[in-house]
N, C-alpha and C positions, 0 to 999 in steps of 0.2 A: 649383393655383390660387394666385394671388398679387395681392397690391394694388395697385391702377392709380386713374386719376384717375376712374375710373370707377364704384365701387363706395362711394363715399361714402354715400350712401344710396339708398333702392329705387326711387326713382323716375324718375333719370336711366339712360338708355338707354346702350349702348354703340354705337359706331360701325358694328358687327354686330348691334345689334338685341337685345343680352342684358343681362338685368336681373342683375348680377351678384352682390347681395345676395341673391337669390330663388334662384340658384346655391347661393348659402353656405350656405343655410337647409336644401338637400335634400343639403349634405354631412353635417350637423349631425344627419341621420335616419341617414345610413350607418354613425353615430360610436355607435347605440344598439343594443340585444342587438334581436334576431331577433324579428318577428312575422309568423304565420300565418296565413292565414284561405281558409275555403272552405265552399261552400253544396252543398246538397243541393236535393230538391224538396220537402222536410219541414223541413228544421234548416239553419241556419246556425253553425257553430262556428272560434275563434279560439284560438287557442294559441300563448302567449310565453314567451321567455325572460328571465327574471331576471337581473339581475346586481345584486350587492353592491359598495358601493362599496372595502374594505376587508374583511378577516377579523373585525374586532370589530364591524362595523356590519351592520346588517339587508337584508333584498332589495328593491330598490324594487318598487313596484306597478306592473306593466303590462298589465291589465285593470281595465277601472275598468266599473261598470256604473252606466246611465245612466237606465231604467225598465223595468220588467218584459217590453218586450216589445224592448230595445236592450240593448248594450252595445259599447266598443272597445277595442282594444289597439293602444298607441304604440308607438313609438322616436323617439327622437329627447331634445328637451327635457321633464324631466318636469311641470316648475312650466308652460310653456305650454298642455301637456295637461289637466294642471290648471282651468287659465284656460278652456280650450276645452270639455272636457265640462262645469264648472258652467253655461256658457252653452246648451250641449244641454239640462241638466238644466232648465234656465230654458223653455226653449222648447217642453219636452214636459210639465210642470207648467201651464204657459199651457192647452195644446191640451186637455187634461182638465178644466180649469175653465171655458174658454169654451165649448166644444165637444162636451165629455165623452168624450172617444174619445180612442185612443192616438196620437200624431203619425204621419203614413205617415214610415217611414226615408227616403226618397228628400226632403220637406221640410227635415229638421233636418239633413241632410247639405249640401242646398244651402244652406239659413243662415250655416253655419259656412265653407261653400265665399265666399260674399259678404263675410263678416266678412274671411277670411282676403285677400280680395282688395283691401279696404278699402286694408289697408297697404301695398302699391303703389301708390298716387296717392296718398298723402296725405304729406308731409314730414316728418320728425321721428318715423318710426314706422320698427318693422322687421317683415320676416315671421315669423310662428313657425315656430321651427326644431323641429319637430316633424311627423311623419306618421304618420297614423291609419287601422286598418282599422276601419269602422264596420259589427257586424254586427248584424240584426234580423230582425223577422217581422209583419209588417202584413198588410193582408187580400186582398194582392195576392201574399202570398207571403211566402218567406225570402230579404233579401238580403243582399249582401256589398258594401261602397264602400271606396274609396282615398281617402282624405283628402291634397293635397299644400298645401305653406307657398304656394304659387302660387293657391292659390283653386281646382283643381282638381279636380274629382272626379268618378270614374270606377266604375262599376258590374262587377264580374267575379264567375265561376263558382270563382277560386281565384286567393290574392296572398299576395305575401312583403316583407316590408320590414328594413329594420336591416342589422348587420353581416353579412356574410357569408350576407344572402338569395338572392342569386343560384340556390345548391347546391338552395334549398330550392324555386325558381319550375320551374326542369329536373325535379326530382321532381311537383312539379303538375302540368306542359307532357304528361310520359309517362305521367299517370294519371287526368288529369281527365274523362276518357270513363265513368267508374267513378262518381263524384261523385254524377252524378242520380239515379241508383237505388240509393244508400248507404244504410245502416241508420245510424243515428246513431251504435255502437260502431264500425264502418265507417269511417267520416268523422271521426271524433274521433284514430282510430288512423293517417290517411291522414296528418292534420294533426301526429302525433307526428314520425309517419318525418320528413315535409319539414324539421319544425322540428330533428329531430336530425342531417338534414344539414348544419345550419348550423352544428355546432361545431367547437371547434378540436379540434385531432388527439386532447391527454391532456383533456380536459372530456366530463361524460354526465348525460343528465339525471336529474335529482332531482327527490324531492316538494317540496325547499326552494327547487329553483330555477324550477320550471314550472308556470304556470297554464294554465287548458283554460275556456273560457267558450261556453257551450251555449244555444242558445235555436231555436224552433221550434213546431212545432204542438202545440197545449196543453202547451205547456213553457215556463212562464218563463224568462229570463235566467238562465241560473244557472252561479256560479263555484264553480271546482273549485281549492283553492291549498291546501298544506303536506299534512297524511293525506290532503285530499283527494282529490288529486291522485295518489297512489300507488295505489288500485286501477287508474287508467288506465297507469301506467308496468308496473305487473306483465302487465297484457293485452300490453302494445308487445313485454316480454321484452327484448330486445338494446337497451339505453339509452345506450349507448357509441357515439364518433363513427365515424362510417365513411368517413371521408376515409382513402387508401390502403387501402381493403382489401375483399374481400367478401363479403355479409351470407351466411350461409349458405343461405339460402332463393331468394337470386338465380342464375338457371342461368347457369353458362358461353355466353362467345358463341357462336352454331351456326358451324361451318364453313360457306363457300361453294363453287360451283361452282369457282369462279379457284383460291381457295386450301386447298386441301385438308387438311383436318389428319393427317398422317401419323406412324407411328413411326421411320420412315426417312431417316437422318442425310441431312446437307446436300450436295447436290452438291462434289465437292473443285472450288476454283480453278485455274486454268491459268495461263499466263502467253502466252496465245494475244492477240495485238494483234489487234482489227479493224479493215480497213481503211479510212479516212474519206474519204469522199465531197467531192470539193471543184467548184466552179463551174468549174474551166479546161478 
């Protein structure tokens, strides 16, 4: 991507129809460590990765929880996330004093879906450059939402965001059939795998780099970060990336009919010409 007369600010269009600050905004999520998320018919659970900015500085927070019965995990900007759950936190405070009851997720997700859309028509504003899984448990269930800087949000059964989610949405895509009827060690563990395929080749997770944020039927919110977080890494076992290589527990591909796996060497080459075929 590059600057054109176009992307001055968010609410002039391009010639194609593309807001291209609202572009910038969903590269600025790609620029953040890895977030997880995936539901069950009992539990919703989120799981991120940490990164420090530096060896002498600390890990930043990438769960934040929001009320006993919510919480999300970013990528992307962390001071907007910021900005964006105190406003959740505002709006689920509201529904307990007016109301007395816990906000439904699907409200406070649309809220922030509005807020975040605000900044596309208004001039002098930008989108947040931040993406959010928003996970919870209302009386309609346990869900899971995508929060995008576009005002967008989107309800799924399992989602990955940040650097190098891609690895981790292919691990969902081949196992989310499993999700519904997950025990919540289950689904806490599904959520490890994806999220350890997001790392780089020499990186593996730690108790200091990975938070796990659990919530569901009579189960508060609740985050798992530093010792906590290490009896779920001892259950995972193999914490190390598995780009190039394979886990031992996954089988070899089956042979097929066509291609047969044999212990017998390769046919020798000829230098036999075949004939070609021509239209004359």
């Amino acid at each position: 991507m590059f600057r054109n007369s176009y992307d001055n600010d968010s609410i002039t269009y391009s010639p194609t129809g593309r807001l291209f600050q609202v572009e910038y905004a969903l590269e600025a999520i790609k620029q953040g460590s890895a977030a997880v998320g995936l539901v069950s018919k009992t539990h919703a659970v989120i799981v991120a990765l940490k990164r420090s900015a530096e060896e002498l500085g600390s890990y930043q927070k990438k769960i934040i929880r929001i009320d006993d019965h919510l919480g999300i995990a970013l990528a992307g900007l962390s001071p907007d996330a910021r900005v964006l759950s105190n406003f959740m936190r505002q709006q689920a405070m509201s529904s307990r004093m007016i109301y007395n009851r816990p906000i439904p997720v699907s409200r406070v997700v649309s809220a922030i879906g509005d807020k975040a859309q605000r900044n596309t028509q208004i001039y002098g504003r930008r989108p947040y450059g931040v993406g959010l899984l928003v996970a919870g448990f209302d009386e309609t269930g346990p869900h899971l939402f995508e929060f995008q800087p576009s005002g967008t949000v989107l309800e799924y059964f399992g989602a990955a965001i940040g650097a190098r989610s891609q690895s981790a949405r292919t691990y969902l895509e081949r196992n989310f059939e499993q999700f519904h009827d997950a025990s919540l060690e289950d689904l806490v563990l599904h959520g490890l795998r994806a999220l350890r395929d997001t790392l780089a080749q020499d990186k593996e997770l730690l108790a200091q780099n990975t938070s796990i944020g659990v919530v569901g039927l009579d189960l508060k919110f609740t985050l798992y970060d530093n010792d906590d977080a290490r009896e779920w890494l001892e259950k995972l076992g193999d914490v190390g990336s598995t780009r190039g290589r394979q886990l031992p527990d996954e089988p070899e591909p089956a042979a097929t009919e066509d291609a047969p796996v044999t212990d017998a060497p390769p046919p020798e080459e000829t230098d036999t010409v075949e004939p070609i075929e021509t239209d004359a």
